[in-house]
Every structure is written in structure tokens, then in C-alpha cells.
Backbone bond lengths (Angstrom), bond angles and torsions (degrees), N, CA, C in turn:
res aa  C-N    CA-C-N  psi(-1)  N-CA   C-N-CA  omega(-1)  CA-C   N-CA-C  phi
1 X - - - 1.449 - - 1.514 109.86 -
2 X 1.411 116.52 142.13 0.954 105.16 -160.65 1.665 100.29 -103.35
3 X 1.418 136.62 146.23 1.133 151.78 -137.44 1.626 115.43 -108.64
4 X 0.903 127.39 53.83 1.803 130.28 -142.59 1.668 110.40 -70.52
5 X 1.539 113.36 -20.62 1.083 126.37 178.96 1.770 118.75 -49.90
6 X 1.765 97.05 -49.08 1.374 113.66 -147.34 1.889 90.04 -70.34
7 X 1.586 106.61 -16.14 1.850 98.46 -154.01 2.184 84.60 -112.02
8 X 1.501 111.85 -4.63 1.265 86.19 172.52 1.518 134.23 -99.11
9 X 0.872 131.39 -148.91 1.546 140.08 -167.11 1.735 105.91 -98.13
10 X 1.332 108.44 -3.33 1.525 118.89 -169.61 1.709 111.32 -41.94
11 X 1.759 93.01 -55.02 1.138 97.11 -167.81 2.192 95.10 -174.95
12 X 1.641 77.01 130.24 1.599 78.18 172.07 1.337 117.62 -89.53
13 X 0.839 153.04 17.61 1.822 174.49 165.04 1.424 104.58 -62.02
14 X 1.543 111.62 78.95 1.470 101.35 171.59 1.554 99.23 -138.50
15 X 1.312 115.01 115.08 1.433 115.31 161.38 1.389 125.37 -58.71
16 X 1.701 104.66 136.30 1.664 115.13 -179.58 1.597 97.16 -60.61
17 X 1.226 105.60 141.99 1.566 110.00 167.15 1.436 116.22 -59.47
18 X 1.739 135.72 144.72 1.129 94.12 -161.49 2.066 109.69 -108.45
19 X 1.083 95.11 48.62 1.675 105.38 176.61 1.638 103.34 -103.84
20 X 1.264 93.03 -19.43 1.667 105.76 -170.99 1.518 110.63 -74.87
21 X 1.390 107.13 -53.28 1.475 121.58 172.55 1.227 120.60 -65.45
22 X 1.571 113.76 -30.37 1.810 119.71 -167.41 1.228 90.93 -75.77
23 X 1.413 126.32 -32.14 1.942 116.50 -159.48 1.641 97.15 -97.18
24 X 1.338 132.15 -9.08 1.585 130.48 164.71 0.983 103.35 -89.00
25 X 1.843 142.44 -52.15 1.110 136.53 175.32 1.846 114.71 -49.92
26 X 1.220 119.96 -48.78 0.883 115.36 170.05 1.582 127.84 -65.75
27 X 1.260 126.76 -17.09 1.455 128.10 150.88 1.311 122.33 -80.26
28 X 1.298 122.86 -42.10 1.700 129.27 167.17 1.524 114.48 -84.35
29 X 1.335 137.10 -17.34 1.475 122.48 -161.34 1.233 113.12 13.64
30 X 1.580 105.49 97.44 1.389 114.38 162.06 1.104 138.01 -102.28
31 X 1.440 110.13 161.70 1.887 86.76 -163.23 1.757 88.68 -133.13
32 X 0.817 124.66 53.23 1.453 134.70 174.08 1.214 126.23 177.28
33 X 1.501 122.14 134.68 1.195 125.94 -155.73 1.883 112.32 -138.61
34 X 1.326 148.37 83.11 1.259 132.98 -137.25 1.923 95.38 -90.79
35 X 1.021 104.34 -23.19 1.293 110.47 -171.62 1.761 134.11 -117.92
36 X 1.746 92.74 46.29 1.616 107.90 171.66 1.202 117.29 -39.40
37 X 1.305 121.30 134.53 1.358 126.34 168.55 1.929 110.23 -48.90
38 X 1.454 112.51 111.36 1.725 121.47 165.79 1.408 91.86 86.78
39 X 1.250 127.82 28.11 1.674 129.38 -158.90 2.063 85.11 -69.45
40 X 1.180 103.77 157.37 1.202 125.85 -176.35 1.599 107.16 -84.94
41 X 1.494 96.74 -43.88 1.869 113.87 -155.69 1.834 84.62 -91.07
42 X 1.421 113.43 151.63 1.494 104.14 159.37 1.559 104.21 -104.96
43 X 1.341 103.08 137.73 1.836 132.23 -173.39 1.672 98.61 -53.86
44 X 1.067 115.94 -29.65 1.447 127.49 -172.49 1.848 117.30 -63.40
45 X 1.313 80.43 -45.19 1.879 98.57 174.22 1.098 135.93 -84.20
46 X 1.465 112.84 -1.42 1.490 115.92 -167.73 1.503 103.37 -134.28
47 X 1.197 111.95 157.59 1.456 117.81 -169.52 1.880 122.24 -72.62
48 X 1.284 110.47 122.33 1.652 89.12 178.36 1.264 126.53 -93.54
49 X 1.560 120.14 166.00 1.319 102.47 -166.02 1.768 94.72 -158.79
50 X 1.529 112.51 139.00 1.752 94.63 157.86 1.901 82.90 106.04
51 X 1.270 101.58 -171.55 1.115 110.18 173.19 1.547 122.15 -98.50
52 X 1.075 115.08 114.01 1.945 125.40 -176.69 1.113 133.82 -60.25
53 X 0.994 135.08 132.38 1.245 124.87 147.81 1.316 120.49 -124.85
54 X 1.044 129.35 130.69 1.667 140.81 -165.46 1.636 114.62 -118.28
55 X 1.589 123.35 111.16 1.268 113.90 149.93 1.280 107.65 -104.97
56 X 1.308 111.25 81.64 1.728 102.06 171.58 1.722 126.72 -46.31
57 X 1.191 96.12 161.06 1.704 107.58 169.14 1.531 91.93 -77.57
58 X 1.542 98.04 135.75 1.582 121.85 -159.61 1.815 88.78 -83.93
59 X 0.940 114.88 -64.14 1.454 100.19 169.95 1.521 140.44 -23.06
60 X 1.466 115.86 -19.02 1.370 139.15 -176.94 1.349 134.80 -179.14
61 X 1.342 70.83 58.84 1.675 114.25 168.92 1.632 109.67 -45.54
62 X 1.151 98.65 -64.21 1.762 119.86 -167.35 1.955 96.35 -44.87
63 X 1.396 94.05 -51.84 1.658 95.93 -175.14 1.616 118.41 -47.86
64 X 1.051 98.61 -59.39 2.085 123.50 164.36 1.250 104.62 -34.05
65 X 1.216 121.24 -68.45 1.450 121.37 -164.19 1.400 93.12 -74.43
66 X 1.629 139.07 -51.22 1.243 107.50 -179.05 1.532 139.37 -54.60
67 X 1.338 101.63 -42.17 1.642 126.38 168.12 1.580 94.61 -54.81
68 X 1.231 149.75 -86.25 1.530 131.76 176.24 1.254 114.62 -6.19
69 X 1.598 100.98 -83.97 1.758 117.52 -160.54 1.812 96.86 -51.23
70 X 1.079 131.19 -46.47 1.387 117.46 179.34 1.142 122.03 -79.38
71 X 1.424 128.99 -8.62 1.748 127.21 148.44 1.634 106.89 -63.72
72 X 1.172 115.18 -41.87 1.367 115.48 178.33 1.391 132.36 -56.78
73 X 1.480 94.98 -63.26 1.646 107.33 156.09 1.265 123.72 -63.07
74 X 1.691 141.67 -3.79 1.153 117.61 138.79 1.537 134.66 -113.21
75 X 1.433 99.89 28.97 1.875 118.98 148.87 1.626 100.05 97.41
76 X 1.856 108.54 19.01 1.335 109.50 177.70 1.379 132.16 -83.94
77 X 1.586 98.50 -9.98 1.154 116.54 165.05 1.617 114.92 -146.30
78 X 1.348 116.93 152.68 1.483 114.56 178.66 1.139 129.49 -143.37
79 X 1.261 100.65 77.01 1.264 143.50 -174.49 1.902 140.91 161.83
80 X 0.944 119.03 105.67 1.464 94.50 -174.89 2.008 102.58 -120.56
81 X 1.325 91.57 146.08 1.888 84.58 -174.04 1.871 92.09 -128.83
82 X 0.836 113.82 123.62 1.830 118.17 169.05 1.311 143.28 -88.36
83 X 1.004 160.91 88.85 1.053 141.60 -142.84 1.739 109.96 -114.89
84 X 1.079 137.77 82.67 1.354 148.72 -129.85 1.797 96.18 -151.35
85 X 1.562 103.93 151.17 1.561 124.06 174.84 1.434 103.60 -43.28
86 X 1.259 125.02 172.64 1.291 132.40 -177.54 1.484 105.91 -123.41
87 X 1.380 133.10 73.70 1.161 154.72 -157.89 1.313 116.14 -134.51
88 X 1.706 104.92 71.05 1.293 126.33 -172.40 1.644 100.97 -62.95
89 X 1.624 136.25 -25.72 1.621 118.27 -147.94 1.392 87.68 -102.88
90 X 1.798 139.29 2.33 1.210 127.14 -155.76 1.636 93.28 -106.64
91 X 1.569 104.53 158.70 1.981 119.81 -166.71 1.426 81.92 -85.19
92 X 0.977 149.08 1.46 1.766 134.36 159.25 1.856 113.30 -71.32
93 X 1.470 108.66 -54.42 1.356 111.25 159.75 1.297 123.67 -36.28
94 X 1.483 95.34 -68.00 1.911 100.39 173.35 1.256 129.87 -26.71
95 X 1.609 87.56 -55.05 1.908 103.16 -165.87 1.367 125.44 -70.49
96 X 1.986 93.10 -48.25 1.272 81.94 -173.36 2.031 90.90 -128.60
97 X 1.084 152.76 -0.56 1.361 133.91 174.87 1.892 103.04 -94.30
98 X 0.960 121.44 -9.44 1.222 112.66 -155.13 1.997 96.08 -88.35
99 X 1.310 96.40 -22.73 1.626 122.45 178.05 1.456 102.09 -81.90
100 X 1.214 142.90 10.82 1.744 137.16 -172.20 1.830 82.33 -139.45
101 X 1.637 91.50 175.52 1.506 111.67 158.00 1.527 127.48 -66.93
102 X 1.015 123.64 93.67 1.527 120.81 175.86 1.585 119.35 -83.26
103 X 1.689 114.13 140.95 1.422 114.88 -175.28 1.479 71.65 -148.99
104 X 2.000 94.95 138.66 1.000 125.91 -171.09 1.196 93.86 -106.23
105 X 1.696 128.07 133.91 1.201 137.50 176.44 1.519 109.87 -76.84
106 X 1.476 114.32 124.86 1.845 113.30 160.91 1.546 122.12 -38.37
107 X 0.987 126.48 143.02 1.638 111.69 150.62 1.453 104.27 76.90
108 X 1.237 119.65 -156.39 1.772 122.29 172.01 1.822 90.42 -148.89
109 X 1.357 106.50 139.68 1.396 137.00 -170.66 1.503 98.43 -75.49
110 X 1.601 108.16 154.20 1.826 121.11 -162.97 2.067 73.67 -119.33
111 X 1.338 98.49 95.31 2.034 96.72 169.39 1.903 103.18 -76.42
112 X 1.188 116.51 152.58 1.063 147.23 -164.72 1.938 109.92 -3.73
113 X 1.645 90.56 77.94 1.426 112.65 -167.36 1.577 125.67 34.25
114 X 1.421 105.68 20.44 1.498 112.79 165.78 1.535 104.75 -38.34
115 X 1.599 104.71 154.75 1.792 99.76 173.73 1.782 109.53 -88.40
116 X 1.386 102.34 -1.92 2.079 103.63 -174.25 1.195 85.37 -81.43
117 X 1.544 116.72 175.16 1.038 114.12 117.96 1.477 142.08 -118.96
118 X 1.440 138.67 151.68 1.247 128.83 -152.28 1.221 109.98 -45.02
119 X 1.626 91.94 158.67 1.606 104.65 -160.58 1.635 98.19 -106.43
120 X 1.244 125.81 44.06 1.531 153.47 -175.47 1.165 123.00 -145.96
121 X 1.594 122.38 141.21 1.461 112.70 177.15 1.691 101.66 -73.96
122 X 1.041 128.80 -174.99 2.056 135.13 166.10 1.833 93.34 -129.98
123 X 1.506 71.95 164.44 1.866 61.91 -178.80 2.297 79.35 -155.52
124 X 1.442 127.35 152.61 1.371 109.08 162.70 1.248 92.01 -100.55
125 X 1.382 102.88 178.85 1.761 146.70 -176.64 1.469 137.79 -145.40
126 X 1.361 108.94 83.74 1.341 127.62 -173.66 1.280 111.04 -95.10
127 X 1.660 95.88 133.08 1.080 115.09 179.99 1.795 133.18 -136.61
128 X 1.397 128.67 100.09 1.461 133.61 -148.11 1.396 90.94 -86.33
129 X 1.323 127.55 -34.25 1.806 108.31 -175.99 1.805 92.32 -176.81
130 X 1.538 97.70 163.74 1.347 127.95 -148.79 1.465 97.86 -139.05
131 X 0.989 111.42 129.73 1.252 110.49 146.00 1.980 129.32 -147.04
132 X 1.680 90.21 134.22 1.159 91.09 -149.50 1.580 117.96 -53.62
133 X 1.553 129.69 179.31 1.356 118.55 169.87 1.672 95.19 -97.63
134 X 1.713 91.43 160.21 1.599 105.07 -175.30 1.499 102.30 -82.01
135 X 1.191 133.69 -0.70 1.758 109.58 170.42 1.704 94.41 -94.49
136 X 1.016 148.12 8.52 1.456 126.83 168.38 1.544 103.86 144.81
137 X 1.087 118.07 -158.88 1.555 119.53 -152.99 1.785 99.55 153.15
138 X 1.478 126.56 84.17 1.310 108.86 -174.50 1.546 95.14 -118.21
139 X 1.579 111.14 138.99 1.064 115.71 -173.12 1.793 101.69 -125.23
């Protein structure tokens, strides 16, 4: 059955599964997270720092990854890890994942113990450093 929730506008609120996170956390130990599941604060506004991990709201993605790469590129954080759709044909890939380490996820991920599972491949996105371009960078 196909799962219409996970790809609409309903709601960006989807918890990382948590086998997904224990086996990145356990290679990255991270100690910062901008985008808690029902988070109060938005990840967007506040400064990052430490090592990341990001499941952005799929809706604005582009924002996430920018706000990262410019904590990164100015040494505020060191580390960023992503966990984002696997949407190789989109100018977000291009710009900024195609420039980090990409690992393509097996299978398709069960988000916040839904019984489907997404109707998308996941893929993560690591990233050790950034550096910004000289015409601008607005985050």
C-alpha cells in the first residue's frame, strides 16, 4: 500500500528510525541535533555547534543544508551528518550533497515507527568541511 502521508505536506515530523541513528551515532557521536522530532526551537535560528546530525523537514531541506555548511565553514561545528531523501536529479544534491560523502541507504526506512515504509529511497550525507563560495552564501 502505498503510504501518501510520508511524501505529503501533512506534516514534516518524522522520526529517524532508531537503528538508523544508533549505527551513525555510534560512528559520529554526536552531540547536537538542530532538528528534534516536535522541537519547540526552529534548527534554522540558532547557532550550530559540535558534531550534527540533521533529519531535516523534507520540505526545506535546502535551508538545513545551508545553515550546516555555514556553521561548518566557519569552524562552528565539526561535523555535519544528514539524513535526507535520495534525490539524485534535484539542484540541492548538486550543490551541496554531491560535494560531501554520500552513502546510499539499503531498502527504504520505516520514519517514526510508521508500519509503511517510505515510499523514497534515504541516502546520508557527510560532511568534514565547507567552504563557502566568494559571491555569497545566505543562510
Amino acid at each position: 500500500m502505498f503510504n501518501e502521508s510520508l511524501i505529503s505536506s501533512k506534516s514534516d515530523h518524522w522520526s529517524t528510525p532508531a537503528a538508523t541513528y544508533d549505527a551513525l551515532h555510534a560512528e559520529f557521536g554526536f552531540t547536537f541535533d538542530p532538528c528534534p522530532l516536535m522541537a519547540s526551537e526552529d534548527g534554522r535560528k540558532i547557532k550550530w555547534t559540535g558534531r550534527v546530525f540533521c533529519n531535516p523537514p523534507y520540505s526545506r531541506i535546502v535551508e538545513f543544508l545551508r545553515k550546516g555548511l555555514y556553521h561548518l565553514a566557519n569552524k562552528d561545528c565539526e561535523l555535519l551528518v544528514y539524513l535526507v531523501p535520495s534525490r539524485t536529479d534535484t539542484a540541492w544534491f548538486h550543490d551541496y550533497c554531491a560535494k560531501g560523502e554520500i552513502r546510499f541507504l539499503r531498502g527504504r526506512l520505516r520514519f517514526g515507527g510508521n508500519k509503511h515504509s517510505a515510499p523514497f529511497p534515504s541516502m546520508v550525507c557527510v560532511f568534514k568541511e565547507w567552504t563557502l563560495p566568494t559571491n555569497g552564501f545566505a543562510v
